[in-house]
N, C-alpha and C positions, 0 to 999 in steps of 0.2 A: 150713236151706236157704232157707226164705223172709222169716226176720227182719233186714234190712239191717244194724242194729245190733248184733247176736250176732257176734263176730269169731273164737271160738273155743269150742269142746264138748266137754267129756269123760265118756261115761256110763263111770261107776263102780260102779254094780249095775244087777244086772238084777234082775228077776223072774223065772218059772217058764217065761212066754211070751217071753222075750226084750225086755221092752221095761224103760226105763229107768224106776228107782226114784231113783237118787240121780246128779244129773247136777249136771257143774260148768261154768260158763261163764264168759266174760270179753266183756263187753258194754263196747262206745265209749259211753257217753252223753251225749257233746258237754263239756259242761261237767266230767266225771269217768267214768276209766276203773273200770268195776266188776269185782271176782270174787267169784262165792257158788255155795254147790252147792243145789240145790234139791232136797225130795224129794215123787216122784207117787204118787200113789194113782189108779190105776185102778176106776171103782166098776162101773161096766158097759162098753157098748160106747154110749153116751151121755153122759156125763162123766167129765171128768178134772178132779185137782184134784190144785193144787202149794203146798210152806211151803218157808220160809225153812230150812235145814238150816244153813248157813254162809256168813260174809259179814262182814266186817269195817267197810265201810262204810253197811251195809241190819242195820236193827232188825227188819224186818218186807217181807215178799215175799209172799202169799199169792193163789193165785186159782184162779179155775175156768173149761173152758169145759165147756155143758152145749148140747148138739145135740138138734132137736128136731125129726124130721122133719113138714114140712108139701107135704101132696099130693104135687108133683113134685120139691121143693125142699128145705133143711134149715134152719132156724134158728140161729145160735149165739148162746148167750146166752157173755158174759164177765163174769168179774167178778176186779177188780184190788186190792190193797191193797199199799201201797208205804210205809215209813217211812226214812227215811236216819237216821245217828247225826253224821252234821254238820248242823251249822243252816244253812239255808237259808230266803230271807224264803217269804212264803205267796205273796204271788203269783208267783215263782221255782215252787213246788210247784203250783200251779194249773196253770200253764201246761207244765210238764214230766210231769202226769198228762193232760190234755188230749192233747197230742204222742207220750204213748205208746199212750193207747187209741187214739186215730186213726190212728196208725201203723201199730199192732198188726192190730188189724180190716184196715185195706185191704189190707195188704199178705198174710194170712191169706185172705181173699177172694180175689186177683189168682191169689193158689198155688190153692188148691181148684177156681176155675175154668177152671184148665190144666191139669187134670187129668182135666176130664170129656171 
């Protein structure tokens, strides 16, 4: 709901508690349409972490966020890894990991803070 670029979602498992293990999407990336399914691992109720399960154009998908509450507030830490199996120059790849964390995060922010 709050990633602009996600254009379509399909959870394909679940877990025990109903939340998605192995989830597929079709992501706009401006320059190339993606699909891959991703699978989560829930470790507590403070981070989550996702890999690459399937993807024909992504050698590698991997990340986490990990929430950290501070006083009144939460922290999120992210962490991203992304490999495509088409070549693209490096700074094409700088700038398209730049555009996603920054994207990610604000728009990830904008949602949580509309919700309190």
């Amino acid at each position: 709901e709050w990633a602009s670029q996600i254009e379509e979602v399909e959870i394909r498992e679940t877990d025990d508690q109903g939340r998605g293990v192995k989830v597929w999407y079709r992501v706009d990336a401006k320059v190339l349409e993606l699909e891959y399914v991703l699978g989560y691992t829930y470790h507590d109720d403070h981070r989550l972490t996702w890999s690459l399960d399937q993807g024909e154009q992504l050698r590698q998908l991997d990340g986490e966020y990990r929430l950290v509450p501070e006083d009144d507030a939460v922290r999120v830490h992210y962490r991203l890894a992304v490999d495509l199996t088409v070549p693209v120059p490096g700074f094409l790849k700088k700038r398209a990991a730049k555009k996603i964390l920054e994207s990610g995060l604000d728009e990830l922010k904008r949602r949580s803070e509309s919700m309190v």
